[in-house]
Chimera marker file (.cmm) of the C-alpha trace (Angstrom):
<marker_set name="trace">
<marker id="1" x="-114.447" y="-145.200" z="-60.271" r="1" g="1" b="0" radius="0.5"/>
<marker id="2" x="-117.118" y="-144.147" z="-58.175" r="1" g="1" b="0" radius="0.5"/>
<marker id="3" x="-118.096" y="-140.077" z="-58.190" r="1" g="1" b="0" radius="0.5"/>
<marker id="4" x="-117.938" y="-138.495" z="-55.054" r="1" g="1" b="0" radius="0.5"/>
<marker id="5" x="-120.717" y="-137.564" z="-52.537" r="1" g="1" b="0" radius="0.5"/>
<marker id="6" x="-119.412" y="-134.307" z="-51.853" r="1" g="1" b="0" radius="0.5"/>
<marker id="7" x="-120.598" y="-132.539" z="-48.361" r="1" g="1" b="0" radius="0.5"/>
<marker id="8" x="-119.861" y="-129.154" z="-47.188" r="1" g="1" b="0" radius="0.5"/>
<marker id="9" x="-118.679" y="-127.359" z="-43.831" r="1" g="1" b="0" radius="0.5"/>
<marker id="10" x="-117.079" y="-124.373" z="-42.400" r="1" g="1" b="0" radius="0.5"/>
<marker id="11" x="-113.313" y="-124.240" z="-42.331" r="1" g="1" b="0" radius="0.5"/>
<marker id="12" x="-111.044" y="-122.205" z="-41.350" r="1" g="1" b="0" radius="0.5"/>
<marker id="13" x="-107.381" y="-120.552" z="-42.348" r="1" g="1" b="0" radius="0.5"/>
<marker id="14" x="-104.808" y="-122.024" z="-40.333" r="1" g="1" b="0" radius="0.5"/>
<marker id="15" x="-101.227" y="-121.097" z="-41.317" r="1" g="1" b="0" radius="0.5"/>
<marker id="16" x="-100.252" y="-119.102" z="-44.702" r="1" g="1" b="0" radius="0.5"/>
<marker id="17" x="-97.260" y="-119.150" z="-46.841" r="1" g="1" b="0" radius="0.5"/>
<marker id="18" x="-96.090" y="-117.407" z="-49.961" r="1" g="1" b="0" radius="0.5"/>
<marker id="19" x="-94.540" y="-118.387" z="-52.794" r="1" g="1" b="0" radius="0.5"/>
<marker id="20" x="-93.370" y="-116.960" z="-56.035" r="1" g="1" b="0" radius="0.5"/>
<marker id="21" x="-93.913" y="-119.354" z="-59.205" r="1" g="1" b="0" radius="0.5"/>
<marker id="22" x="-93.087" y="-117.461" z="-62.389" r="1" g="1" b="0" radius="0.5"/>
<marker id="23" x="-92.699" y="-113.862" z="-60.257" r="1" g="1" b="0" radius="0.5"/>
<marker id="24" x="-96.470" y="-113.967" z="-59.220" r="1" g="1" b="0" radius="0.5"/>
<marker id="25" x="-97.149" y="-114.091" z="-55.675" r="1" g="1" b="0" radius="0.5"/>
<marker id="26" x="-99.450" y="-117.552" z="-54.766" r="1" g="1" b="0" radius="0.5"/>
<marker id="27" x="-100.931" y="-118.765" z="-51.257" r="1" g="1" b="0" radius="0.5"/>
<marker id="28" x="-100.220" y="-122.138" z="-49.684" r="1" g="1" b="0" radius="0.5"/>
<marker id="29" x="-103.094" y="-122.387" z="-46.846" r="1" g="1" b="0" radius="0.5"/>
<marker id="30" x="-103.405" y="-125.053" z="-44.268" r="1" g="1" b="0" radius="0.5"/>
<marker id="31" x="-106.922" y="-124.854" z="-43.123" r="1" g="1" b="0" radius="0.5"/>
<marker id="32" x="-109.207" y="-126.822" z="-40.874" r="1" g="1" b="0" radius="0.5"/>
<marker id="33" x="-112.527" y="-128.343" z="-40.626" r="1" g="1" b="0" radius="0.5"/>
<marker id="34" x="-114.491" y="-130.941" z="-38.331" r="1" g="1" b="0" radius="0.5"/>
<marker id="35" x="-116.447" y="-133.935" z="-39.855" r="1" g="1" b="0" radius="0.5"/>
<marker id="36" x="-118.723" y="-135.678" z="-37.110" r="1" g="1" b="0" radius="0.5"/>
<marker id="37" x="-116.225" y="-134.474" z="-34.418" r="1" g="1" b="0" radius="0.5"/>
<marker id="38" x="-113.309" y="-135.174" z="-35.779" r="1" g="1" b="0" radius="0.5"/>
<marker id="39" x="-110.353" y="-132.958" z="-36.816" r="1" g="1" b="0" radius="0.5"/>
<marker id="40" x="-109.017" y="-132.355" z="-40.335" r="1" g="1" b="0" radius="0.5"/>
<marker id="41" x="-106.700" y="-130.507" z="-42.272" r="1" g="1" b="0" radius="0.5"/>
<marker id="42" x="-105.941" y="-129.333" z="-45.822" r="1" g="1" b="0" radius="0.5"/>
<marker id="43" x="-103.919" y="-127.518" z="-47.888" r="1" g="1" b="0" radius="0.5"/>
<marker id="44" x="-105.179" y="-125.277" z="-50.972" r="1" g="1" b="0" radius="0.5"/>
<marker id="45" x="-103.044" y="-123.043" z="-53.327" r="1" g="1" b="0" radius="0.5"/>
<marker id="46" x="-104.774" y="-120.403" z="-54.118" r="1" g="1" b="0" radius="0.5"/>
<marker id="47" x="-103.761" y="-116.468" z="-55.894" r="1" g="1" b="0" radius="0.5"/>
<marker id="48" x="-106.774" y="-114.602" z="-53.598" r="1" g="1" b="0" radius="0.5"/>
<marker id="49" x="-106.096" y="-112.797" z="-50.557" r="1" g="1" b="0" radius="0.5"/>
<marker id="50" x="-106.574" y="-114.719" z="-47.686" r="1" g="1" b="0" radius="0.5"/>
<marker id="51" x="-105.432" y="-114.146" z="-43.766" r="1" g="1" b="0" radius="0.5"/>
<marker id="52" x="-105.303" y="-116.672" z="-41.425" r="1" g="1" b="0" radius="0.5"/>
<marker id="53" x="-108.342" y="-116.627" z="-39.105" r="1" g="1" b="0" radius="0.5"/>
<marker id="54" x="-110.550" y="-116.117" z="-42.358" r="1" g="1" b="0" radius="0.5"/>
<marker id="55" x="-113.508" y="-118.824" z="-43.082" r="1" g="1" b="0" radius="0.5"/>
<marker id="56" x="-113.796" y="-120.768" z="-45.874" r="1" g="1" b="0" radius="0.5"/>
<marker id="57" x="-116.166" y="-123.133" z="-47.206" r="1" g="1" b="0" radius="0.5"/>
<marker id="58" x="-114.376" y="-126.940" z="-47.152" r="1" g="1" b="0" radius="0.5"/>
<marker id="59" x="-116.273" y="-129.558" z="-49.776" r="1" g="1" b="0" radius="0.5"/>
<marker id="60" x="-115.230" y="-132.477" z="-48.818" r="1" g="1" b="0" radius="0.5"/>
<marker id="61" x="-116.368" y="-136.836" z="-49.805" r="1" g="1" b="0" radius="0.5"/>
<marker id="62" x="-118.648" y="-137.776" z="-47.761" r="1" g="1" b="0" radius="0.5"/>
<marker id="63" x="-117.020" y="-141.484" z="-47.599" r="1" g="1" b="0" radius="0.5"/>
<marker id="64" x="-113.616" y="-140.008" z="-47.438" r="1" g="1" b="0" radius="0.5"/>
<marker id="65" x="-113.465" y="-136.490" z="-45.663" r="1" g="1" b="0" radius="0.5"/>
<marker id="66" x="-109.610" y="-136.455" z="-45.718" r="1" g="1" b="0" radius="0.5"/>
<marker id="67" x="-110.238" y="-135.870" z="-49.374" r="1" g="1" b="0" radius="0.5"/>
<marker id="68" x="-111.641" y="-131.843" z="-50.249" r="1" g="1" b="0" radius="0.5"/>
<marker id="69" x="-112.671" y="-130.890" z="-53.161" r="1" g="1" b="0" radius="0.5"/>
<marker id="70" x="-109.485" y="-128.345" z="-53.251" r="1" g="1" b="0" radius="0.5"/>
<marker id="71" x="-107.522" y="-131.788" z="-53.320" r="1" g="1" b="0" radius="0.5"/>
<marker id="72" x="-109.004" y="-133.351" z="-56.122" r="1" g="1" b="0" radius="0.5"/>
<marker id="73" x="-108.873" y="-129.971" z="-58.399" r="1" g="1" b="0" radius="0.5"/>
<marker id="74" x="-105.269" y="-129.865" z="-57.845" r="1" g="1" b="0" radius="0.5"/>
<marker id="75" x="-105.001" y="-133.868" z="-58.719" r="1" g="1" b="0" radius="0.5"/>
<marker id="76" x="-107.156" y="-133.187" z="-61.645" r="1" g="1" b="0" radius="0.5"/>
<marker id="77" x="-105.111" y="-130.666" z="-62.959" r="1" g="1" b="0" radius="0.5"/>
<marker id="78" x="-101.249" y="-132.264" z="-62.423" r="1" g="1" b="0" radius="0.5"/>
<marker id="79" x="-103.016" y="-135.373" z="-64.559" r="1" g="1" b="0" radius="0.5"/>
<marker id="80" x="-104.235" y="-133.021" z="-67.217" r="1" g="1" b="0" radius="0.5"/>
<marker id="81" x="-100.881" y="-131.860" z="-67.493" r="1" g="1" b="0" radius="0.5"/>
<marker id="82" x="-99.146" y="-135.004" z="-67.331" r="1" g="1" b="0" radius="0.5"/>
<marker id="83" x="-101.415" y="-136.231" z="-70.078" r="1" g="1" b="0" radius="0.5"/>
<marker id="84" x="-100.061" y="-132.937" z="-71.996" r="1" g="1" b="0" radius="0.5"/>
<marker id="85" x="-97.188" y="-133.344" z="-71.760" r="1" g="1" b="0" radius="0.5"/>
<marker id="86" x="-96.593" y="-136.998" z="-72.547" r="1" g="1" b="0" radius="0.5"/>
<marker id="87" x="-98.541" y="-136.168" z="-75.562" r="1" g="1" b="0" radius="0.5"/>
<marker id="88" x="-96.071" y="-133.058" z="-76.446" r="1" g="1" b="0" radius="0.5"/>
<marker id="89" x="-92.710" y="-135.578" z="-75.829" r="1" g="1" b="0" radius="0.5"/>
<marker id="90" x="-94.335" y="-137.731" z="-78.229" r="1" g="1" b="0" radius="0.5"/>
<marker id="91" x="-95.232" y="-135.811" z="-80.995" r="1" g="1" b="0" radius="0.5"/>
<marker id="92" x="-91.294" y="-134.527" z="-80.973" r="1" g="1" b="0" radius="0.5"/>
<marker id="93" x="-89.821" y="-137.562" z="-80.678" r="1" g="1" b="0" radius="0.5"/>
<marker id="94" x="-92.165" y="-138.494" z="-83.956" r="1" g="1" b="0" radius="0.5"/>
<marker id="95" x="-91.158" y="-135.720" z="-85.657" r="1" g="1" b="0" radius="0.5"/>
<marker id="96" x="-87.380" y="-136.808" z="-85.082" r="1" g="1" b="0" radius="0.5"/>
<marker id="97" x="-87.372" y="-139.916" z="-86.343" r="1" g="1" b="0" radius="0.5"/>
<marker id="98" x="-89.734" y="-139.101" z="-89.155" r="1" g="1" b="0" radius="0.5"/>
<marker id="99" x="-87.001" y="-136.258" z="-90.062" r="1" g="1" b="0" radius="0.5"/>
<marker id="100" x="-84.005" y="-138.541" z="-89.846" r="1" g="1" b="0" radius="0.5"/>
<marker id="101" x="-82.708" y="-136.805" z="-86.462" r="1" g="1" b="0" radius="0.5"/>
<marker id="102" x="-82.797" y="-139.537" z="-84.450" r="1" g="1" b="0" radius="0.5"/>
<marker id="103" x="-80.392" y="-141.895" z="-85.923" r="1" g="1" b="0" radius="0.5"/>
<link id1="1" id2="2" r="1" g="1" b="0" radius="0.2"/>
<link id1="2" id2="3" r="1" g="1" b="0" radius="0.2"/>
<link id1="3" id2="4" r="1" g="1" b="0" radius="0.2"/>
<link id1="4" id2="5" r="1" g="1" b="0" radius="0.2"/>
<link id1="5" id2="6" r="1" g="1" b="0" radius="0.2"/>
<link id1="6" id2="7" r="1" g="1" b="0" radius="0.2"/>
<link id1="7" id2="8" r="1" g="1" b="0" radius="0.2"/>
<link id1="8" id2="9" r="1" g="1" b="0" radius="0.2"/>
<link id1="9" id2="10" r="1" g="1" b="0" radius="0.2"/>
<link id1="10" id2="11" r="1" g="1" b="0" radius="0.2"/>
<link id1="11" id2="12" r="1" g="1" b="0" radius="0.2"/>
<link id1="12" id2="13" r="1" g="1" b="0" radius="0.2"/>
<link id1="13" id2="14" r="1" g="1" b="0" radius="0.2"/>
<link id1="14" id2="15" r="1" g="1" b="0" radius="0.2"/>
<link id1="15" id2="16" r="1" g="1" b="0" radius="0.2"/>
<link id1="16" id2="17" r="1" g="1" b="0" radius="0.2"/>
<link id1="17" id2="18" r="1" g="1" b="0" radius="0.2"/>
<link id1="18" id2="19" r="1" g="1" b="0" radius="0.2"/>
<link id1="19" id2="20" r="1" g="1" b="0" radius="0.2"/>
<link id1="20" id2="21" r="1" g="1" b="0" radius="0.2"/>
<link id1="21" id2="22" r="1" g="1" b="0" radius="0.2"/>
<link id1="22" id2="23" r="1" g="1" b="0" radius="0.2"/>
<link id1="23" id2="24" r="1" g="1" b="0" radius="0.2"/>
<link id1="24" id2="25" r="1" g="1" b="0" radius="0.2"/>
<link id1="25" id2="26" r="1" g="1" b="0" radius="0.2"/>
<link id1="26" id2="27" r="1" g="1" b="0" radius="0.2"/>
<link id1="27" id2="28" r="1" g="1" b="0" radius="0.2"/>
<link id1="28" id2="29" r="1" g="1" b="0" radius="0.2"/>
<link id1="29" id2="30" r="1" g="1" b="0" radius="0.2"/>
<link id1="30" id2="31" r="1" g="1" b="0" radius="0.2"/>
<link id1="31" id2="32" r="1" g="1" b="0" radius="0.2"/>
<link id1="32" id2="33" r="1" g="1" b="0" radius="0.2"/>
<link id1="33" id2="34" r="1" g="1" b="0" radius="0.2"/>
<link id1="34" id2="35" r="1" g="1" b="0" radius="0.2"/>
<link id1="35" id2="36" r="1" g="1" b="0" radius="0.2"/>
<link id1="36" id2="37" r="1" g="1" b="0" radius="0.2"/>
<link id1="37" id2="38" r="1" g="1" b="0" radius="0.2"/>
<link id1="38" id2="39" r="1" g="1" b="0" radius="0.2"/>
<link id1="39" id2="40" r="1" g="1" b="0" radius="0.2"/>
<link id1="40" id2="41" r="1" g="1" b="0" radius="0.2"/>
<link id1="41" id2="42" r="1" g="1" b="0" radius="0.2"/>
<link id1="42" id2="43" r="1" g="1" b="0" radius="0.2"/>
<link id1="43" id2="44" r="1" g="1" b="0" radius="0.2"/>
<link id1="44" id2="45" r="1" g="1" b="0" radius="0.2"/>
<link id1="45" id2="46" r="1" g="1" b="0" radius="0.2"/>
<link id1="46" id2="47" r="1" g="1" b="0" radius="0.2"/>
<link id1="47" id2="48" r="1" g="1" b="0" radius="0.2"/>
<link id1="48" id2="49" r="1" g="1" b="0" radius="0.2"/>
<link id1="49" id2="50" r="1" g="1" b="0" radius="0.2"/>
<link id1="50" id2="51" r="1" g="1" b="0" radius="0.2"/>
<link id1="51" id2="52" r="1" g="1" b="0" radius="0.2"/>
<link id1="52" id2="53" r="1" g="1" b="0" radius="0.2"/>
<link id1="53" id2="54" r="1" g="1" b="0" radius="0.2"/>
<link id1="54" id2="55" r="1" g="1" b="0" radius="0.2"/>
<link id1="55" id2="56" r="1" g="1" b="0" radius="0.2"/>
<link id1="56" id2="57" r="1" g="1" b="0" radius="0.2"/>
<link id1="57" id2="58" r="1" g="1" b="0" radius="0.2"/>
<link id1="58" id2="59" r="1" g="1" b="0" radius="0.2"/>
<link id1="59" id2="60" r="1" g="1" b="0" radius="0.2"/>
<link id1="60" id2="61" r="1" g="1" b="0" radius="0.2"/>
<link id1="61" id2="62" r="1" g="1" b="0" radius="0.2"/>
<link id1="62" id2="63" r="1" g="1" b="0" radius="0.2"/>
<link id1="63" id2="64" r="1" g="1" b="0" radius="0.2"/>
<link id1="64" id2="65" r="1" g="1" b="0" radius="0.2"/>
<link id1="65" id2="66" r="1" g="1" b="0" radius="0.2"/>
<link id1="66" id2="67" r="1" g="1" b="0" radius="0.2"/>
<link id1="67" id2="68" r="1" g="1" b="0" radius="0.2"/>
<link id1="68" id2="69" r="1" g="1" b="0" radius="0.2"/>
<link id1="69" id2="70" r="1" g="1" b="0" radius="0.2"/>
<link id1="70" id2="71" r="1" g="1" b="0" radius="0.2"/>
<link id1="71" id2="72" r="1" g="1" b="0" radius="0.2"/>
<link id1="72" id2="73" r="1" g="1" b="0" radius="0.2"/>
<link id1="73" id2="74" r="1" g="1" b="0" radius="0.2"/>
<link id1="74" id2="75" r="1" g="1" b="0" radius="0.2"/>
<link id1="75" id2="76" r="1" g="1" b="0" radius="0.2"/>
<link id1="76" id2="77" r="1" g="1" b="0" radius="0.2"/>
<link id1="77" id2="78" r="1" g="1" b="0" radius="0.2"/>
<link id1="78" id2="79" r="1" g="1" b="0" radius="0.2"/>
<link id1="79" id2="80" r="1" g="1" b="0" radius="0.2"/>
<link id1="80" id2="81" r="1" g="1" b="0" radius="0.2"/>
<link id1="81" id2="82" r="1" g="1" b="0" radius="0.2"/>
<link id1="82" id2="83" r="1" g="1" b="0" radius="0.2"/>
<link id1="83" id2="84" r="1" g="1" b="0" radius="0.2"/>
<link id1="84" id2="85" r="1" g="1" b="0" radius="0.2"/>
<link id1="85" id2="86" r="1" g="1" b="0" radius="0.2"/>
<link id1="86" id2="87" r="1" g="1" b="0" radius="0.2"/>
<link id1="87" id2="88" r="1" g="1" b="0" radius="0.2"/>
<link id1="88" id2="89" r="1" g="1" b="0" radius="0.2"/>
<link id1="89" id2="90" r="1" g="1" b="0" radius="0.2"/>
<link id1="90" id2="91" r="1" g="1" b="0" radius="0.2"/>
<link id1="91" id2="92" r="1" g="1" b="0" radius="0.2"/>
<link id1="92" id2="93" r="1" g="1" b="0" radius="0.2"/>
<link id1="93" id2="94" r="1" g="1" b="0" radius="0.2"/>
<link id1="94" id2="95" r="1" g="1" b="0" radius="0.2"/>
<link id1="95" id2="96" r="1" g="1" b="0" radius="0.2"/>
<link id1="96" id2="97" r="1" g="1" b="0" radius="0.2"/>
<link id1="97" id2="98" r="1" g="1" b="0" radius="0.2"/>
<link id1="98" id2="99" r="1" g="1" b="0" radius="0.2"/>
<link id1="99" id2="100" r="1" g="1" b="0" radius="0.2"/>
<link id1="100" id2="101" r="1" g="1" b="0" radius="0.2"/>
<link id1="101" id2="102" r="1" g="1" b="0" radius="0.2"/>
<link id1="102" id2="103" r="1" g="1" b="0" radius="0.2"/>
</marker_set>
């Protein structure tokens, strides 16, 4: 898979909306950014204050810019976890056969 030619540009804070995951306050924010004239928005998750009308920095692939690098963090991570905890599910479902459990 090819790496990504990441550019950046201004963006900015569009819409905001809270959640609570685990009792801890986290952002959802819909921002937008331009890429040779054309429109685009994303979506980050993030735990720092942010208002809407604030500017942020947008990374984005250069061959792609529907893709930011805020995007491919998050994808990143939810594979690194998936990997985790297939890993996790099978380890325990060794240890139950191996212990006579599972029968």
């Amino acid at each position: 898979m090819a790496t990504a030619d990441w550019k950046q540009t201004d963006g900015k804070v569009v819409k905001i909306e809270s959640i609570y995951p685990r009792g801890r306050r986290q952002l959802i924010v819909t921002f937008s950014y331009e890429v040779d004239g054309k429109l685009y928005a994303g979506e980050l998750y993030t735990f720092k204050s942010m208002h809407e009308g604030d500017s942020i920095d947008v990374k984005y692939d250069a061959s792609n810019p529907e893709l930011t690098e805020f995007k491919a963090k998050y994808r990143r991570t939810w594979r690194i976890w998936w990997f985790v905890m297939v890993i996790v599910a099978g380890a325990f479902l060794v240890v139950l056969w191996v212990t006579g459990a599972w029968h």
